[in-house]
PDB file of N, CA, C, O and CB in Angstrom:
ATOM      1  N   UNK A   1     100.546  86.432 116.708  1.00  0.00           N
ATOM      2  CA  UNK A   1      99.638  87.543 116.672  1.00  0.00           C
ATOM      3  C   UNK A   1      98.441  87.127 115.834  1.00  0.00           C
ATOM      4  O   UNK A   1      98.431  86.496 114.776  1.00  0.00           O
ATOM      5  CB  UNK A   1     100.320  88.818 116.110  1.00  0.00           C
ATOM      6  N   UNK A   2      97.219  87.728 116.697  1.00  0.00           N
ATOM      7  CA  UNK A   2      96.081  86.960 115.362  1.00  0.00           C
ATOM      8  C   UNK A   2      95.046  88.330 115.491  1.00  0.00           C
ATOM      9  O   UNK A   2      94.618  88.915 116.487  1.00  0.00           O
ATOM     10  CB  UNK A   2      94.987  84.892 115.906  1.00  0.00           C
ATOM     11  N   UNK A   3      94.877  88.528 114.269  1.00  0.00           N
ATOM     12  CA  UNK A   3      93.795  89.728 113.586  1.00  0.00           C
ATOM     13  C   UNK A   3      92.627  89.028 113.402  1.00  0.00           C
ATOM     14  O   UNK A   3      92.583  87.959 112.793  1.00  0.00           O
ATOM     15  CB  UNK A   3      94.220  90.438 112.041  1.00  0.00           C
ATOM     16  N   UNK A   4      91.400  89.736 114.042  1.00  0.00           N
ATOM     17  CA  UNK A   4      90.480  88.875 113.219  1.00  0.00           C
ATOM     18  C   UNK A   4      89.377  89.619 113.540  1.00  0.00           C
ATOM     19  O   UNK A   4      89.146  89.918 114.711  1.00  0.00           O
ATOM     20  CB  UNK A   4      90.358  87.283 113.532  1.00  0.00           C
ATOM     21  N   UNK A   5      88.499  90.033 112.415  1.00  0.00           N
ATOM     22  CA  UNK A   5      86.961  91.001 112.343  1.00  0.00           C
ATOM     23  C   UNK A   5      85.960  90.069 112.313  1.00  0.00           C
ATOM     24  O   UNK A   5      86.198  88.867 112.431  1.00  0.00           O
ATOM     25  CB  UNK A   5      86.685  92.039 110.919  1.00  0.00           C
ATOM     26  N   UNK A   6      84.784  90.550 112.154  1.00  0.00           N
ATOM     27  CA  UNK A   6      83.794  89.909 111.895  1.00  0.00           C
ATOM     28  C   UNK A   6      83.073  90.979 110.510  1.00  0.00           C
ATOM     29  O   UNK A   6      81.853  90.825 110.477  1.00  0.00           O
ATOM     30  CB  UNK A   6      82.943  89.656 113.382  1.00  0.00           C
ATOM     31  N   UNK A   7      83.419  91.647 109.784  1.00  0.00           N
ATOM     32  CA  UNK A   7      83.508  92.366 108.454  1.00  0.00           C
ATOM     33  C   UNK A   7      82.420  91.067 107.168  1.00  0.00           C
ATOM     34  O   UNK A   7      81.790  90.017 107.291  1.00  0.00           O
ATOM     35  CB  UNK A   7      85.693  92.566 108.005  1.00  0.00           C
ATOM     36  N   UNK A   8      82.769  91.989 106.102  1.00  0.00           N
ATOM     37  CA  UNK A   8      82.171  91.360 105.290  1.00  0.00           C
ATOM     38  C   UNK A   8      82.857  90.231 104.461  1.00  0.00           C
ATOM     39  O   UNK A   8      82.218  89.617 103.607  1.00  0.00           O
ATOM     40  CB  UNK A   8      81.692  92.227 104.632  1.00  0.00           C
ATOM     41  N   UNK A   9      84.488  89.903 104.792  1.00  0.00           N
ATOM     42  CA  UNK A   9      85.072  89.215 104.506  1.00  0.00           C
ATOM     43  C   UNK A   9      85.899  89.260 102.596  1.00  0.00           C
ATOM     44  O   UNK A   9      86.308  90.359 102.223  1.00  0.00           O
ATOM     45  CB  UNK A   9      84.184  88.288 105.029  1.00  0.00           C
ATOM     46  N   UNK A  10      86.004  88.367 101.877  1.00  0.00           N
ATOM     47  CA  UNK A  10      86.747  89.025 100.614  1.00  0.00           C
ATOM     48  C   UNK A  10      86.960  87.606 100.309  1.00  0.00           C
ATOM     49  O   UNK A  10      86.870  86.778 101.215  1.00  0.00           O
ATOM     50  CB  UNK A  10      88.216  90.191 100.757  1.00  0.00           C
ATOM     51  N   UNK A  11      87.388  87.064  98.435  1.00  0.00           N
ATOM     52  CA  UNK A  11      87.690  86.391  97.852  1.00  0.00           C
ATOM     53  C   UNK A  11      89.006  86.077  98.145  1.00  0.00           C
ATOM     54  O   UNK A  11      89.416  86.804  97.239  1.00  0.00           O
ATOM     55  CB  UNK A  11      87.371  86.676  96.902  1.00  0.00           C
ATOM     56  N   UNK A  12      89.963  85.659  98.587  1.00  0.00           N
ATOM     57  CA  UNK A  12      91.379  85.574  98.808  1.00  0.00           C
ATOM     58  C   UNK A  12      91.731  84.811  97.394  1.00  0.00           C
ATOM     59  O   UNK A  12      92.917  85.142  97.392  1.00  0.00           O
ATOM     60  CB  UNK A  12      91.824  84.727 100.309  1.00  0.00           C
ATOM     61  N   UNK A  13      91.647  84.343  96.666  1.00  0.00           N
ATOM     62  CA  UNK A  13      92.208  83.866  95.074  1.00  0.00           C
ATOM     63  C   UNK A  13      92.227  84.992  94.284  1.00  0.00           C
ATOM     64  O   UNK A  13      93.240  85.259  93.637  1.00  0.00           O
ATOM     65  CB  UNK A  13      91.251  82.745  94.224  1.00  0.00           C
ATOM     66  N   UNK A  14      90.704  86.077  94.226  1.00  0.00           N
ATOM     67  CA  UNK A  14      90.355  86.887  93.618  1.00  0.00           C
ATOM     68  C   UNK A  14      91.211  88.217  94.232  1.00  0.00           C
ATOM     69  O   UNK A  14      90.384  89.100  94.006  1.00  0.00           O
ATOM     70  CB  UNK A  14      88.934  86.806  93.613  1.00  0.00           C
ATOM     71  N   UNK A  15      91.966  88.665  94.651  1.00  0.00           N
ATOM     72  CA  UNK A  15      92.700  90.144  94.968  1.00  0.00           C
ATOM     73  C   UNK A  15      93.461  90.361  94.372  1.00  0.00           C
ATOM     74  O   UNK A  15      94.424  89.607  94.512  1.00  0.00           O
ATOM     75  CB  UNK A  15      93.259  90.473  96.033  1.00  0.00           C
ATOM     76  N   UNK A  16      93.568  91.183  93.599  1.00  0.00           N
ATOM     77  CA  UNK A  16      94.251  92.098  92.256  1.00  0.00           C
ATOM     78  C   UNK A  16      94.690  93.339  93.190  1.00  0.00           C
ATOM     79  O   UNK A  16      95.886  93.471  93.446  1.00  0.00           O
ATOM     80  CB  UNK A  16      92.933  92.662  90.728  1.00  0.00           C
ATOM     81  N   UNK A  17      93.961  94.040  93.585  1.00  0.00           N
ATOM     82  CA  UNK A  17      93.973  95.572  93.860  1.00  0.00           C
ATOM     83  C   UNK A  17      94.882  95.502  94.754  1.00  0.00           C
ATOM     84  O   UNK A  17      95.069  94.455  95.374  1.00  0.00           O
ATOM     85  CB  UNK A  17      92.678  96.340  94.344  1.00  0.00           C
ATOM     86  N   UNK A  18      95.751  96.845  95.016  1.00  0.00           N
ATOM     87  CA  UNK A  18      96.586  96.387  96.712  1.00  0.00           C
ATOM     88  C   UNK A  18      97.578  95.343  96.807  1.00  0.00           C
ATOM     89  O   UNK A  18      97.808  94.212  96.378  1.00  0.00           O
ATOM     90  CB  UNK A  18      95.518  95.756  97.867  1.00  0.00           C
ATOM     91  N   UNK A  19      98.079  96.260  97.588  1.00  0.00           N
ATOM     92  CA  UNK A  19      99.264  95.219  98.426  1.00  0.00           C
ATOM     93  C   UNK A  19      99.594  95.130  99.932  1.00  0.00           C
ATOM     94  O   UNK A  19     100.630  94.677 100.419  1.00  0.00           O
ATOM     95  CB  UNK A  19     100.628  95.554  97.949  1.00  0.00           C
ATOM     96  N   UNK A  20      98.460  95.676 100.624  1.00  0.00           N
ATOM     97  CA  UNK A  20      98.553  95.376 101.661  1.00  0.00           C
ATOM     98  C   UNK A  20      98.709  93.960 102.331  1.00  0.00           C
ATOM     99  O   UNK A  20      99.464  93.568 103.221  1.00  0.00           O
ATOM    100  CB  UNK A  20      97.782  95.912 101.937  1.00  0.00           C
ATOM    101  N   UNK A  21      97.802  93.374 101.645  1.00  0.00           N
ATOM    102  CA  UNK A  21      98.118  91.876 102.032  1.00  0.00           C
ATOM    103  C   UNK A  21      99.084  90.707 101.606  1.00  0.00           C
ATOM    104  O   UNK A  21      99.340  89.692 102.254  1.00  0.00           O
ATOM    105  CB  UNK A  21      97.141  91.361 101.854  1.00  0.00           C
ATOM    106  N   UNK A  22      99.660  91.155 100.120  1.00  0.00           N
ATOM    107  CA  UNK A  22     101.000  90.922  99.593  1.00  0.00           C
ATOM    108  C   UNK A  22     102.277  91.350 100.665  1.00  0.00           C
ATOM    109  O   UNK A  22     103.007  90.553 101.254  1.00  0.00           O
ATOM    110  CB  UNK A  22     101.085  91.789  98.207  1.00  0.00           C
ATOM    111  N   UNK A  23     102.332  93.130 100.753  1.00  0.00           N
ATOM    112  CA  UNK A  23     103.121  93.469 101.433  1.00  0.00           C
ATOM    113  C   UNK A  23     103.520  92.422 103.018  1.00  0.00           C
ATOM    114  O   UNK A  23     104.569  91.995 103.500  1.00  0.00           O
ATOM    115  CB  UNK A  23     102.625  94.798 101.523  1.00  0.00           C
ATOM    116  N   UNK A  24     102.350  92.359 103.336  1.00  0.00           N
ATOM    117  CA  UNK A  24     102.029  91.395 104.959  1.00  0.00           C
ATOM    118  C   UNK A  24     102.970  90.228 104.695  1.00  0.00           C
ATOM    119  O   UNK A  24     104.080  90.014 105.183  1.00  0.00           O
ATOM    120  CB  UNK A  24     100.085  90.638 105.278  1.00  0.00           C
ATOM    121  N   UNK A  25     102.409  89.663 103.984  1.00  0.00           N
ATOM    122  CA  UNK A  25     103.294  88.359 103.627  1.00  0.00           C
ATOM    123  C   UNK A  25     104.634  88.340 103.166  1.00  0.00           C
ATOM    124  O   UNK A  25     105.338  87.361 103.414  1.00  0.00           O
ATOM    125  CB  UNK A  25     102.726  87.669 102.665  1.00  0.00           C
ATOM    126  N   UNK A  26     105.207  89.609 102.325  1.00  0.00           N
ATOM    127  CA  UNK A  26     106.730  89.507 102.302  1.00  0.00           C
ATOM    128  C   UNK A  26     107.572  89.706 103.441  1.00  0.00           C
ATOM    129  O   UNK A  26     108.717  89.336 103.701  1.00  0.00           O
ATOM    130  CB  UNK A  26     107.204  90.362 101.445  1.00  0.00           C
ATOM    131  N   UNK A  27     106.862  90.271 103.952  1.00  0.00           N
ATOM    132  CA  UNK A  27     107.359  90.708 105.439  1.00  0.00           C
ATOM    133  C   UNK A  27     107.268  89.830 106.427  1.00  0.00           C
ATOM    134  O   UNK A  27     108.153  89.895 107.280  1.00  0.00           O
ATOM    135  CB  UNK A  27     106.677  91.795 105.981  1.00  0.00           C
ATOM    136  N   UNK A  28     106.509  89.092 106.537  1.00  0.00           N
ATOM    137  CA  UNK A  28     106.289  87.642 107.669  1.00  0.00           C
ATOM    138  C   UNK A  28     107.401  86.513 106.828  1.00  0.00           C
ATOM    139  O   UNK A  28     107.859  85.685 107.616  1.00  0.00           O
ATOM    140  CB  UNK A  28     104.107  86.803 107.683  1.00  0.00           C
ATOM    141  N   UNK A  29     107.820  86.376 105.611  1.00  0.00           N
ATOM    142  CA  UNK A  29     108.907  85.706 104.417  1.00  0.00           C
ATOM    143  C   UNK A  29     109.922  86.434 105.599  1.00  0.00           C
ATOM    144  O   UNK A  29     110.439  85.810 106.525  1.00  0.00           O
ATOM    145  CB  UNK A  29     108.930  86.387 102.243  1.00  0.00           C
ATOM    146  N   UNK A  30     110.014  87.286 105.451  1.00  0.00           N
ATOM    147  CA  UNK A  30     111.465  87.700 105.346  1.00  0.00           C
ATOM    148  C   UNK A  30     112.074  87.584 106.643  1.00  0.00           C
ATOM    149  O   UNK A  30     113.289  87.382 106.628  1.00  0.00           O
ATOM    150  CB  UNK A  30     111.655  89.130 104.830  1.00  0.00           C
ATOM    151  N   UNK A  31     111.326  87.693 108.119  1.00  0.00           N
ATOM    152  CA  UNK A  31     111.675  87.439 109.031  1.00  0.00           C
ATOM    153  C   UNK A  31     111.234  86.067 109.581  1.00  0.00           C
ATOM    154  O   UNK A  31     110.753  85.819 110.687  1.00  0.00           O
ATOM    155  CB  UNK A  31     111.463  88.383 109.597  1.00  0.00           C
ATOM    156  N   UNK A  32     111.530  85.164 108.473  1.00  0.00           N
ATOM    157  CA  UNK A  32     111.345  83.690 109.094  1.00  0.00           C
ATOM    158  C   UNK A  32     110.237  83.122 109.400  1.00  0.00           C
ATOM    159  O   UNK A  32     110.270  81.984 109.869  1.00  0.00           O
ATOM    160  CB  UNK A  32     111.897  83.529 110.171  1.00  0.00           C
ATOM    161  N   UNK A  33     109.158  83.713 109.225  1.00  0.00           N
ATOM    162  CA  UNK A  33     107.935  83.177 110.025  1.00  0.00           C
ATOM    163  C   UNK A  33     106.235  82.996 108.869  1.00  0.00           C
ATOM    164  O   UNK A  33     105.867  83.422 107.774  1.00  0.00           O
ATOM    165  CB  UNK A  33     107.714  84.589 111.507  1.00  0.00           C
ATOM    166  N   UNK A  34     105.895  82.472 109.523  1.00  0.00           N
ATOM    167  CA  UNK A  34     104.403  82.206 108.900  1.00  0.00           C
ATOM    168  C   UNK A  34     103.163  82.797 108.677  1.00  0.00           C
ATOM    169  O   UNK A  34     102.508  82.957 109.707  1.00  0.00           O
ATOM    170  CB  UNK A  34     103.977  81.479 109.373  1.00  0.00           C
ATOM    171  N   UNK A  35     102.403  83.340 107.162  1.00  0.00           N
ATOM    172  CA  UNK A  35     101.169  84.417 107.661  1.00  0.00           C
ATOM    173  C   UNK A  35     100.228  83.040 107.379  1.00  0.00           C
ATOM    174  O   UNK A  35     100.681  82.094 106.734  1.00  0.00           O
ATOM    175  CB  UNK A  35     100.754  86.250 106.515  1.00  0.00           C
ATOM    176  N   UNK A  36      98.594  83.046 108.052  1.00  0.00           N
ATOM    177  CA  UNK A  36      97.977  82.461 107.390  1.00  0.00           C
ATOM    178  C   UNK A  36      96.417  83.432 107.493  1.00  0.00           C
ATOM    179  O   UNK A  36      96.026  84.172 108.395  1.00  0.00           O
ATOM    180  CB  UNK A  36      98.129  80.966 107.839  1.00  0.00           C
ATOM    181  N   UNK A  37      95.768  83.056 106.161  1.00  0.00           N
ATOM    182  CA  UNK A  37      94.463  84.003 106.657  1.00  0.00           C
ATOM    183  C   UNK A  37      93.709  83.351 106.017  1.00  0.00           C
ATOM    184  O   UNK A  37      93.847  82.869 104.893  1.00  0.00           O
ATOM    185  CB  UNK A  37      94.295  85.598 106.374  1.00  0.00           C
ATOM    186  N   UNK A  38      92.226  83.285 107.264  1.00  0.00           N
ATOM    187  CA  UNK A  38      91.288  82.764 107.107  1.00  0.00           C
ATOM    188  C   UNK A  38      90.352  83.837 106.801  1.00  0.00           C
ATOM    189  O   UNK A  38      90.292  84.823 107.535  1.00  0.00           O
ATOM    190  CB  UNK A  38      91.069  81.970 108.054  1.00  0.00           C
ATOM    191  N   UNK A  39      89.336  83.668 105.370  1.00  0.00           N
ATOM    192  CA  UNK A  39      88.339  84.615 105.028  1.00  0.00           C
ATOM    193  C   UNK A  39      87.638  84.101 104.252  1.00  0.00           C
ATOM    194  O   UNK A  39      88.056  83.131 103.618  1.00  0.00           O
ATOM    195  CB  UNK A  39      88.682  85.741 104.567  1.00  0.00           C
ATOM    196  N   UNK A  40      86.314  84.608 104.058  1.00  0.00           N
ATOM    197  CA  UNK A  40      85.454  83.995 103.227  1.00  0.00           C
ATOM    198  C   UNK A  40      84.338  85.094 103.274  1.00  0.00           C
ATOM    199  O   UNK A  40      84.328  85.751 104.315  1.00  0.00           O
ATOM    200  CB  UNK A  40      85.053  82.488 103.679  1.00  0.00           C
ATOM    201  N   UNK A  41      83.293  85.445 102.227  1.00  0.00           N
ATOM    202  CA  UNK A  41      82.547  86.549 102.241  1.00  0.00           C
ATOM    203  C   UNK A  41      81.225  86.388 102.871  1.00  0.00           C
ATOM    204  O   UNK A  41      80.476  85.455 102.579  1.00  0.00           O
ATOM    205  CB  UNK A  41      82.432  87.000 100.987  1.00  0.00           C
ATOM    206  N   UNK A  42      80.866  87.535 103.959  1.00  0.00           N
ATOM    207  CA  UNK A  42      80.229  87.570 105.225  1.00  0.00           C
ATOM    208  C   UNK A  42      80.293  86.496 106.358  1.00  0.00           C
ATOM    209  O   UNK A  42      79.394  85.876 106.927  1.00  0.00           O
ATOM    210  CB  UNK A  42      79.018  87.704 104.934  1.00  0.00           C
ATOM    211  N   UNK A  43      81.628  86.480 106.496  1.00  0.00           N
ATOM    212  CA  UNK A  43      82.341  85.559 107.511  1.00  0.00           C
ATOM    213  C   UNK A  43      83.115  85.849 108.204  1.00  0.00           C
ATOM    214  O   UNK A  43      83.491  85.215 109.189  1.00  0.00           O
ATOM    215  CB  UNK A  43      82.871  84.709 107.178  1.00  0.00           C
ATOM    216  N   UNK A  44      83.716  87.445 107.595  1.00  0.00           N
ATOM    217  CA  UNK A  44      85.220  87.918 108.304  1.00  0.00           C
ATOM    218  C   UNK A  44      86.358  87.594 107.905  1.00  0.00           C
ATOM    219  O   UNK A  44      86.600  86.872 106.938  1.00  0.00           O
ATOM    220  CB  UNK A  44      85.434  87.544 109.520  1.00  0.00           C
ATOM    221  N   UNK A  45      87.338  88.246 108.822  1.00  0.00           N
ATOM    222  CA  UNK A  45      88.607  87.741 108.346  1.00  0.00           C
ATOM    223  C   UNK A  45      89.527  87.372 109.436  1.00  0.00           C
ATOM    224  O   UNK A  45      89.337  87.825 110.564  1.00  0.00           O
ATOM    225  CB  UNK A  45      89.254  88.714 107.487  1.00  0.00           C
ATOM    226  N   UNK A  46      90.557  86.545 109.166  1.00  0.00           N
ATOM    227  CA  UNK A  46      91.275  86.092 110.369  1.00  0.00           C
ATOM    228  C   UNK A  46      92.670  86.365 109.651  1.00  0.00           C
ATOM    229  O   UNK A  46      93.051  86.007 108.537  1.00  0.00           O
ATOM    230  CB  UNK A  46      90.932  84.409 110.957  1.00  0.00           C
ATOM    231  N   UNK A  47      93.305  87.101 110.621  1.00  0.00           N
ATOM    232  CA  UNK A  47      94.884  86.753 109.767  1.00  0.00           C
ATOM    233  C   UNK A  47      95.697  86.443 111.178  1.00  0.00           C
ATOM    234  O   UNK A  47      95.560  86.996 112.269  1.00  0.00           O
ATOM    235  CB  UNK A  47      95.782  88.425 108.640  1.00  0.00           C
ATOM    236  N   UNK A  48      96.458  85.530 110.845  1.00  0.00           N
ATOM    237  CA  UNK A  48      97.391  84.674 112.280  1.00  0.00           C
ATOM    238  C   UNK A  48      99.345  84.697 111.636  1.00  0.00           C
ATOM    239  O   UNK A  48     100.077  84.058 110.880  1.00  0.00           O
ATOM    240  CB  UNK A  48      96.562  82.193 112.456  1.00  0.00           C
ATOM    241  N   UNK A  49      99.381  85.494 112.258  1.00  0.00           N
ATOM    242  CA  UNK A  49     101.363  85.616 112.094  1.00  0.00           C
ATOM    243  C   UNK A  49     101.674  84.777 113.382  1.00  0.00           C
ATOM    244  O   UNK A  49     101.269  84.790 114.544  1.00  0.00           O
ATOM    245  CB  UNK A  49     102.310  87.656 112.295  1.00  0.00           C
ATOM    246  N   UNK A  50     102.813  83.849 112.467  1.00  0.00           N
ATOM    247  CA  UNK A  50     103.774  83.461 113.823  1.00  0.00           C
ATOM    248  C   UNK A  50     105.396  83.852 113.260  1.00  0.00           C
ATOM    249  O   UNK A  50     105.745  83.988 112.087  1.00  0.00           O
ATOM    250  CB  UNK A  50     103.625  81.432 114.314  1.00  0.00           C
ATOM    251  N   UNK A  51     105.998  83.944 114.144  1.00  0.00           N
ATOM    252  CA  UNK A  51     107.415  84.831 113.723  1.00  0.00           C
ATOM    253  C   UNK A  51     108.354  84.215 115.272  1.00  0.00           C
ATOM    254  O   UNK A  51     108.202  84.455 116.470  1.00  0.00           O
ATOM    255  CB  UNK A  51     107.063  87.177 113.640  1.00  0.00           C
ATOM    256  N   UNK A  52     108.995  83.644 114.766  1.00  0.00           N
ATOM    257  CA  UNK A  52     110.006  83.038 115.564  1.00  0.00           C
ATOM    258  C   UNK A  52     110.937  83.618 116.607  1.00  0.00           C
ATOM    259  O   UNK A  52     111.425  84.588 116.027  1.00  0.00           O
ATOM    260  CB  UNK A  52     110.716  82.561 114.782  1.00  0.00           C
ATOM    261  N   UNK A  53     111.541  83.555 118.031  1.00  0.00           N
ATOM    262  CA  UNK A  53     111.769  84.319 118.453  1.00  0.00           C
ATOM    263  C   UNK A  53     113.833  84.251 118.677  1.00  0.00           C
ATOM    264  O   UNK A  53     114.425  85.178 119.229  1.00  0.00           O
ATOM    265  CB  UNK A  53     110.667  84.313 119.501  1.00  0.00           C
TER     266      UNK A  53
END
């Protein structure tokens, strides 16, 4: 599955606030599979799950 905007994008080292994107990732952990996300600011964001079948 792949998410991806064309938004204003975000620091990915720098995220304190939230857990949406924490949450994402325990959850792609837990059923075996891989998150990866590509972002950078005014670039967008890409997020790509693979999850095994």
């Amino acid at each position: 599955m792949v998410i991806k905007d064309n938004g204003i994008g975000f620091d990915l080292e720098k995220m304190h606030t939230g857990f949406g994107i924490q949450g994402m990732m325990e959850r792609v952990q837990l059923l075996g599979g891989k998150i990866d996300i590509k972002t950078d600011r005014a670039e967008g964001t890409q997020i790509q799950v693979i999850l095994p079948l």
